[in-house]
Each structure stands twice: as C-alpha cells, then as structure tokens.
LUMVEX-549099 format. One line per field, with one value per residue (C-alpha): chain; x, y, z; residue number from 1. Coordinates in steps of 0.5 Angstrom, whole numbers, plus 500, padded with zeros to 3 digits. Example, Ala and Ser with C-alpha at 12.3 -4.5 7.8 and 13.67 -1.06 7.14 Angstrom:
! residues 2
ch (A|A)
u (525|527)
v (491|498)
w (516|514)
i (1|2)
//
This chain:
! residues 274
ch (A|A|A|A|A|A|A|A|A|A|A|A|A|A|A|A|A|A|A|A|A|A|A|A|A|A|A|A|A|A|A|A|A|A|A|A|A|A|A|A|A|A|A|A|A|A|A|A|A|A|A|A|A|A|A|A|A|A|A|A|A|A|A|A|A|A|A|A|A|A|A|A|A|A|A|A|A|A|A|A|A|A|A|A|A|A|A|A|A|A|A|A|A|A|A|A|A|A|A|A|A|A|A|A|A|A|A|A|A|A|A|A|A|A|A|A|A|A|A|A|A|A|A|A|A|A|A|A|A|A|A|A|A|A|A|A|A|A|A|A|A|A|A|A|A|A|A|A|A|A|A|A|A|A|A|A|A|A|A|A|A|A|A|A|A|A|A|A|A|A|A|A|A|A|A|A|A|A|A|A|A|A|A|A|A|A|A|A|A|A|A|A|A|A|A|A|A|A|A|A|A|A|A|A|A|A|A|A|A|A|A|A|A|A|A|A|A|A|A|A|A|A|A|A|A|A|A|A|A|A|A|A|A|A|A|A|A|A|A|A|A|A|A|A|A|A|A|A|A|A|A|A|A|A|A|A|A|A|A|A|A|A|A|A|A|A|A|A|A|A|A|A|A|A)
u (180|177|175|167|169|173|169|171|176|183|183|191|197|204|208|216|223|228|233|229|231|228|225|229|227|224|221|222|227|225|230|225|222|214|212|206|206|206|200|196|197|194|189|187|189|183|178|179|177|181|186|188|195|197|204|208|211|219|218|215|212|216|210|213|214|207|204|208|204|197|199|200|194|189|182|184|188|187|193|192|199|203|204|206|200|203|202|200|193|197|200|193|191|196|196|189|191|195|188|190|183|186|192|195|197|201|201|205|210|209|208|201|199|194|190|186|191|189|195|192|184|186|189|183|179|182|183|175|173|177|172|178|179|184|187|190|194|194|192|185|187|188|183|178|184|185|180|174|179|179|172|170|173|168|173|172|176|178|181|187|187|180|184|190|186|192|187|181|176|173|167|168|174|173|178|175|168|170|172|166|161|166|164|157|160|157|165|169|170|174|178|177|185|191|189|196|198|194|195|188|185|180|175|177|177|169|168|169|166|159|161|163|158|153|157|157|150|151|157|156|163|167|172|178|185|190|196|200|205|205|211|215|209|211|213|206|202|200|195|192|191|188|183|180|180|175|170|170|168|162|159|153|153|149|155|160|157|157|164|167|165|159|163|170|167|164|169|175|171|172|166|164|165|161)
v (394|390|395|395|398|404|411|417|421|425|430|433|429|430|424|425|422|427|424|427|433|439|446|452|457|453|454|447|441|435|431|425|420|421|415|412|406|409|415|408|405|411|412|404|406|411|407|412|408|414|420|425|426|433|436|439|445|443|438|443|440|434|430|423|421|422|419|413|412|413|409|403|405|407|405|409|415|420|426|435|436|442|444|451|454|454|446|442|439|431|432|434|428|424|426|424|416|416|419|426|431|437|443|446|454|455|463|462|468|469|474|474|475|478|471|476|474|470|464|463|464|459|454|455|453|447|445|446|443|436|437|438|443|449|448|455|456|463|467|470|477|476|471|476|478|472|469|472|472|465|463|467|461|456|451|449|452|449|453|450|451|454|461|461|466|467|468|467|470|477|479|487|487|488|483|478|479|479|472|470|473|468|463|463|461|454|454|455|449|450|445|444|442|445|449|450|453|458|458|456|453|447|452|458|453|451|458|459|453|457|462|458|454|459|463|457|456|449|444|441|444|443|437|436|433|432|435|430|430|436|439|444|442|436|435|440|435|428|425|421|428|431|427|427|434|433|428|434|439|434|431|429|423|427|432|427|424|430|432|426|423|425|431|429|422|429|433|428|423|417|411|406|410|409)
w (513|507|500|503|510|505|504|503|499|500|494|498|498|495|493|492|493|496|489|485|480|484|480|481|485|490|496|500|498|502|505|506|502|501|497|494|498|505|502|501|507|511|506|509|516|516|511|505|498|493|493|489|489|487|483|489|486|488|482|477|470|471|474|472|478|481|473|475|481|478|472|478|481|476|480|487|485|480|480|479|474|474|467|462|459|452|453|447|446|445|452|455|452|455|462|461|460|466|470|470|472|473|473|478|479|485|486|494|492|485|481|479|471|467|467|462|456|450|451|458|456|451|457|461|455|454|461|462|454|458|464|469|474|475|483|486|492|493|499|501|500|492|489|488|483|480|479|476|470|470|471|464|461|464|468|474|480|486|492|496|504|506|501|506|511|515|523|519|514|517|512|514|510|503|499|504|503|495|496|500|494|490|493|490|483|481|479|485|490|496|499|506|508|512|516|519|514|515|524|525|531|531|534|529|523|526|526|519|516|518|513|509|507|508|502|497|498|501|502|494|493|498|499|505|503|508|504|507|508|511|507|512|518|518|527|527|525|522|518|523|526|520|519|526|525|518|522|529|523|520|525|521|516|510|511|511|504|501|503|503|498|493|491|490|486|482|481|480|476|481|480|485|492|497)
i (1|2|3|4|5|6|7|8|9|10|11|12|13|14|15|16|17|18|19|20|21|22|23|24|25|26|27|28|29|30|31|32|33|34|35|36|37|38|39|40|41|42|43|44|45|46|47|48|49|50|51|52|53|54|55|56|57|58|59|60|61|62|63|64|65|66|67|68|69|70|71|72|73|74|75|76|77|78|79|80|81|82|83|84|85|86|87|88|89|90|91|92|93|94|95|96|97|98|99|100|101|102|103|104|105|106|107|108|109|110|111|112|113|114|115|116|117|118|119|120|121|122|123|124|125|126|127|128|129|130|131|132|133|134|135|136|137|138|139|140|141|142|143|144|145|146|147|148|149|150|151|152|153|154|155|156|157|158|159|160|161|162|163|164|165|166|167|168|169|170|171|172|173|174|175|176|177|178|179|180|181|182|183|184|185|186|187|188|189|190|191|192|193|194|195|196|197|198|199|200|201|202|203|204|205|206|207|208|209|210|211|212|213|214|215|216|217|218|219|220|221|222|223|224|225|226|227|228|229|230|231|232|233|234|235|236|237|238|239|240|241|242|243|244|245|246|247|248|249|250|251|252|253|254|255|256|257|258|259|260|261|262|263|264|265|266|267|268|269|270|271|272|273|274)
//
C-alpha cells in the first residue's frame, strides 16, 4: 500500500532475536527471530501507518535492541521500555531521544510491591512530568490493588490485554467491579489486545466491549495491539487474525478512528496519522 492509503496504529508488538542475552527467571525463551523488518511488512500489509513496540520481559532492562529499531525508524515507531525504578533522570532522557513514550511494569507471576513507597512514587512522578504512561500486565483480579497507588501520582496508565479477564469480566464480583469503577479514571486506558491470552471467544470479547466502554465513559482511551508475535500463541493465532478481529469489534467508522488512531496519536505522541 502507498503512505496515503495507511491509518491506524498498533500500540502491542514485540521484537527480538533468539541470540540475544535473556533476563533470569524468565518465563519464555524464544527460539525464533521476530524482526523489525517483518512487523513493518505486516503493519503495510494491513494499512497500519505506525507501531508501538513493547520491551518483552525475557530481555529485562536491556531495551537495546528495540532502540536500535525506533532509532531506524523514527517516524513510524515509537517503543514502551523496561526499566529499574531507581533510573536516572539523564537515562529517561536518553530513552526519550530514541522515541521512547513510556515504561512497562510486567506483574504476570511477580510479587507485587508496595507502589505506595517514596522510591516508586518518585519513578511515576518522573514518568508522568515526561508525558509518558505506565504500561501494567497484570491480571483483572488485582488492578484495583495496584493501581490506585499509581495513579496519585498523576501518570497515565495503560492496561494490557482487556485486564487478563481469563472467561470474561463479571460486575458481580467484587474485584472486578472495582476494576471497572477504575476504568472511570481519566488516567486509565485499556488496551483492546490479545484476547487469547485470556481464552475469550469473539463473542465473549464482544460481549465485554459494551462494558468496557460503558465503564470508561466512551472509547476516548482504548487502543488495540496486535501483541505480535503472539509469544507462547504463536500456532493459535496470527496477525492477520487479530486485526480482522479489531475491525469485527469497530464496525463504525467514528469508532475506528477514535480507536485506531486519535487515541494512540494521543497517548503515544505520533503526528501526521490519518
């Protein structure tokens, strides 16, 4: 496709080589490439204009690999890190020059910790006065654990994987309808992505959308990713999948804008999206 047919932004993709040093107590080791080459092919083969790439937590703080590729791409891509709380200012700074927007915490089989603490109430100061946001992986059934803590500090916070709702969101049930209530916060976003990870079906996925959207108040802070390339889904799924997927969920052109495109462009400080 030519740049004028392009709209639409993924705000989830991963990319890595499997020779590359790996973080202790990892969860996954990728034994495939996933490069930046191939995300842009399929970012054109679906008319998507931009990506967000997101520090997969097997590579830990060493987000190297993915600057390389924003610095080659400066226009189109823009990268969520994965940094140490007791980072520097300068090193904030530089990951900005490269185009980073915004850290990600993956709480998936961590301990959680006392977001409350000075040192980490310090970090989200410092990640809010940049304009970026705070990325959290983290199961439905704690967010309305973890985040108030972070959100008193000002910073945006993004939501992975519609909460990690493994068989959908019930309002019945206390922690979910905290999460919900959450969602009410002009600070919290929600990041419309791998619904696999969660086993939900396209119907329960729609099912969810309505309470979604009904609980944030309007679509002005949800976004979609692909989450390619579907780590540890890989021969469930596929990109081409998921985004039939997102235009099954927003039928309406207002919708998909919204979604698409005005928000990310927003959020993740992208200019010249259709």
């Amino acid at each position: 496709m030519t740049s004028s047919q392009l709209s639409g932004i993924d705000t989830h993709a991963h990319i890595f080589n499997r020779d590359l040093p790996l973080a202790s107590g990892r969860r996954y080791n990728p034994d495939y490439d996933a490069l930046v080459e191939q995300y842009l092919g399929l970012l054109d083969s679906c008319g998507l204009a931009h990506g967000v790439l997101v520090q997969p937590s097997f590579l830990g703080t060493d987000n190297s690999f993915m600057l390389a590729a924003l610095d080659k791409h400066p226009e189109r891509l823009r990268g969520i890190a994965v940094v140490l709380p007791n980072i520097s200012a300068d090193e904030l700074d530089r990951l900005a020059a490269f185009g980073v927007v915004g850290v990600r915490l993956n709480l998936v089989g961590q301990q959680l910790e006392d977001y409350s603490d000075d040192g980490w109430q310090a970090f989200f100061q410092q990640i809010a006065a940049r304009g970026w946001s705070v990325e959290i992986q983290r199961s439905i059934e704690d967010l309305a654990q973890i985040l108030p803590a972070i959100l008193q500090t000002g910073v945006n916070v993004v939501i992975d994987h519609f909460g990690l709702p493994r068989g959908g969101i019930n309002p019945q049930q206390a922690n979910h309808k905290a999460f919900l209530e959450l969602l009410a916060n002009q600070q919290v976003w929600l990041k419309l992505s791998a619904p696999y990870r969660s086993n939900l079906t396209a119907e329960q996925v729609a099912g969810m959308f309505g309470l979604l959207r009904a609980a944030s108040g309007g679509l002005e802070r949800m976004l979609w990713g692909s989450d390619w390339p579907h780590t540890q889904f890989e021969d469930s799924t596929s990109y081409g999948e998921q985004f039939q997927r997102i235009q099954a969920l927003l039928g309406d052109p207002l919708e998909w804008q919204k979604v698409m495109c005005t928000n990310p462009s927003r959020l993740f400080k992208f200019v010249n999206t259709l």
